[in-house]
C-alpha positions as CSV (number, residue, x, y, z in Angstrom):
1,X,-30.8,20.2,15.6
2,X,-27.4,18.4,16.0
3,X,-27.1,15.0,14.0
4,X,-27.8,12.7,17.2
5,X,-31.6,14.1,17.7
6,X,-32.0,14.3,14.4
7,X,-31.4,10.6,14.3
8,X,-33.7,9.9,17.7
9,X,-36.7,12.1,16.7
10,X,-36.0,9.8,12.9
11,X,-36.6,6.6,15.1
12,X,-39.2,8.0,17.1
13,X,-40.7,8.2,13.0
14,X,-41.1,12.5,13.0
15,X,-41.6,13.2,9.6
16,X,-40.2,16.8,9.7
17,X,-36.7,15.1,11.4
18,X,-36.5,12.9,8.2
19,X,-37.2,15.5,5.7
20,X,-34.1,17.2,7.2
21,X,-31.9,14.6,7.1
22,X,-33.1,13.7,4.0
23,X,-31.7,17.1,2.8
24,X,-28.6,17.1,5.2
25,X,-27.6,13.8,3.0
26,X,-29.0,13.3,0.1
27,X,-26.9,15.2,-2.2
28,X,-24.1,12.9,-0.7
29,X,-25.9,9.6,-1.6
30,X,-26.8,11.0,-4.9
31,X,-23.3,10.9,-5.4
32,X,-22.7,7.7,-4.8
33,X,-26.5,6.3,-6.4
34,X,-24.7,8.4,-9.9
35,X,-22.0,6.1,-9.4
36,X,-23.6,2.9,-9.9
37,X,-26.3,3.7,-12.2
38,X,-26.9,4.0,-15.7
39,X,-28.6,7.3,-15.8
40,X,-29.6,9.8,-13.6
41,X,-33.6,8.5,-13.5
42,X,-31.9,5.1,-12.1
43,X,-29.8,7.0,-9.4
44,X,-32.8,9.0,-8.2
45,X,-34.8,6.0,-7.8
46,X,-31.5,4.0,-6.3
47,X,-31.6,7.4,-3.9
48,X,-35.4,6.9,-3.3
49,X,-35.1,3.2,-2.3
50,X,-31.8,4.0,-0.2
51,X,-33.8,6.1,1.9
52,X,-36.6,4.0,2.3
53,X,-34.3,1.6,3.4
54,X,-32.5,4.2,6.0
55,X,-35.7,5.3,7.7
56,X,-36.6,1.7,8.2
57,X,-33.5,0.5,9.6
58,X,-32.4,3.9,11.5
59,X,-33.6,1.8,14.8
60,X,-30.2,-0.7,14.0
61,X,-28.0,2.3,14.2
62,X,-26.5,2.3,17.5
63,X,-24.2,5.5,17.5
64,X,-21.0,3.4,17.0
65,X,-19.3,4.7,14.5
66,X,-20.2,7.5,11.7
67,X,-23.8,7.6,11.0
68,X,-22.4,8.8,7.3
69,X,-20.7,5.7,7.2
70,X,-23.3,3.6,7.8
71,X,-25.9,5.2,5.5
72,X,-23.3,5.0,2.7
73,X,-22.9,1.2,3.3
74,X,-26.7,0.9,3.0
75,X,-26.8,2.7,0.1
76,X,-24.3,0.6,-1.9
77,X,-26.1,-2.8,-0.3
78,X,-29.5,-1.3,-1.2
79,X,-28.0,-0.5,-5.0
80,X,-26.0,-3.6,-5.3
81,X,-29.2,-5.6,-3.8
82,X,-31.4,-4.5,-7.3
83,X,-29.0,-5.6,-9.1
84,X,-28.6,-9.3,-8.1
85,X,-32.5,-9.3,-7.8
86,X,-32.8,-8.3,-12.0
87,X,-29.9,-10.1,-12.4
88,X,-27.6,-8.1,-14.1
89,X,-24.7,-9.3,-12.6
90,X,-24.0,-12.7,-14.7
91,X,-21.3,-14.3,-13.8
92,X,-18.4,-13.9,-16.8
93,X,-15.7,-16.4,-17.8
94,X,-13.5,-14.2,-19.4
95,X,-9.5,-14.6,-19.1
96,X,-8.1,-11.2,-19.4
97,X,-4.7,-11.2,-18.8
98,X,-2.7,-8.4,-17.7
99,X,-4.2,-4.8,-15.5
100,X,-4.9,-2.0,-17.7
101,X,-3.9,1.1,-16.8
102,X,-5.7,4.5,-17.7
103,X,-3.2,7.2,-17.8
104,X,-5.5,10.2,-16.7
105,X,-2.6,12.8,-16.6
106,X,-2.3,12.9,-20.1
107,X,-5.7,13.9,-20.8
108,X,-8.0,16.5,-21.8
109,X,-11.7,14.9,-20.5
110,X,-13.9,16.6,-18.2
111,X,-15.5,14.3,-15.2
112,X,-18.6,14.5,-16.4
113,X,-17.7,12.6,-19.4
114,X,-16.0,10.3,-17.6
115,X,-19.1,9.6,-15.4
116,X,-20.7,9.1,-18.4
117,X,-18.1,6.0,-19.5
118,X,-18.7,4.9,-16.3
119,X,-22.4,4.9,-16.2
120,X,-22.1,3.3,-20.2
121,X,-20.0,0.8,-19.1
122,X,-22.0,-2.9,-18.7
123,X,-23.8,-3.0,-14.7
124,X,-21.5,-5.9,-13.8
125,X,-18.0,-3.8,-15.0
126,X,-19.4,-0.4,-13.4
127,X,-20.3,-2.0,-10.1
128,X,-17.0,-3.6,-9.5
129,X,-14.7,-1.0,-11.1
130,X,-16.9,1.7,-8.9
131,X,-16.0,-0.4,-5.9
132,X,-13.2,-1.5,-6.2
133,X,-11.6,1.9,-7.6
134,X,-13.6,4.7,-6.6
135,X,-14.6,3.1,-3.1
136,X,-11.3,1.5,-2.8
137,X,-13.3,-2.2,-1.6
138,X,-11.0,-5.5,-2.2
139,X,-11.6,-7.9,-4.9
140,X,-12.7,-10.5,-1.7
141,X,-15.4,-7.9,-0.6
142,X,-16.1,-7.4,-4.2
143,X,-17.2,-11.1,-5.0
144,X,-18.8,-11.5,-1.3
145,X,-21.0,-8.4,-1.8
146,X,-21.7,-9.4,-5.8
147,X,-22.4,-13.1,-4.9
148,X,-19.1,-13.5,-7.7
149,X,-15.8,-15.0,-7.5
150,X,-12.5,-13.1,-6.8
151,X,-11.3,-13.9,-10.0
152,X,-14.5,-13.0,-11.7
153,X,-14.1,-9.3,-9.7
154,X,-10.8,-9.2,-11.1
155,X,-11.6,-9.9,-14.5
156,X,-14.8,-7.5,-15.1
157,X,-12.3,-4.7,-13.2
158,X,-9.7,-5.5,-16.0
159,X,-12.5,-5.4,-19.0
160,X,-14.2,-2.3,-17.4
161,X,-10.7,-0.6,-17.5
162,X,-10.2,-1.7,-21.0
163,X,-13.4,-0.4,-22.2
164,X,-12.7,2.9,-20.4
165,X,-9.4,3.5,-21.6
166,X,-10.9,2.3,-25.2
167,X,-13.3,5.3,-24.9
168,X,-10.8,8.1,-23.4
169,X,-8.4,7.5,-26.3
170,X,-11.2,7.6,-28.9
171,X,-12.3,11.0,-27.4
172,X,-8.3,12.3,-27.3
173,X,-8.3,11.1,-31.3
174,X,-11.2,13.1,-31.5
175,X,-10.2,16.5,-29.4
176,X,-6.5,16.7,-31.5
């Protein structure tokens, strides 16, 4: 079944059209629910809610565009959507001054442990560094899609890449 019937038998609500393109997918949107989660029980139930979302909203999708695209844009809103409702993403008033720079060429860790910074690092410094350097979203997007300032954006990206490069030097004092 080609991706445009599997998308009109999904809005016609056949169960068996959603299970496979729940499977065509979700290893794709696990990806990105790893991203911006603390754990992996938090990105399977981000992944769970995503798709709830998806199957209710697969009548919006009009065929313009990549149908990828658009359930990878409901999967960050849907993420990014817990979040302002437990309120994790306080607002910070920190001045930090200058961009740090992690200088990933010169070392020796595996991306699995930097995931694992990543998914360390506080909700409101993992959201907007995931964002804004993994997803490649401006600090204006940032702010409108966190309900933040620009300048708040800016700062948690700054702190989050701090903390990061923080913990890859502490692991490169610890492999030498």
């Amino acid at each position: 079944m080609d991706i445009n019937e599997l998308i009109h038998n999904c809005k016609k609500g056949n169960r068996q059209a959603q299970a496979e393109l729940y499977q065509k997918y979700s290893g794709i949107l696990f990806g990105m629910c790893l991203k911006y989660s603390r754990n992996r029980t938090e990105a399977e139930d981000n992944l769970h809610d995503s798709f709830m979302t998806i199957f209710n909203k697969i009548d919006q999708y009009k065929f313009n565009g990549s149908f990828e695209g658009w359930i990878k844009r409901i999967t960050v809103n849907t993420v990014l959507q817990k979040y302002r409702k437990e309120q994790y993403l306080d607002v910070v008033s920190e001045n930090v001054g200058e961009e740090v720079e992690v200088d990933t060429e010169q070392t020796d860790i595996s991306l699995s442990t930097l995931l694992g910074y990543i998914q360390e690092l506080p909700n409101k410094y993992r959201l907007t560094f995931n964002l804004y350097v993994l997803d490649g979203y401006s600090h204006k997007e940032i702010s409108e899609m966190l309900g933040t300032s620009t300048g708040t954006s800016k700062s948690n990206l700054a702190r989050a890449k701090m903390i990061l490069r923080e913990k890859i030097e502490k692991e490169n004092i610890n492999i030498a």
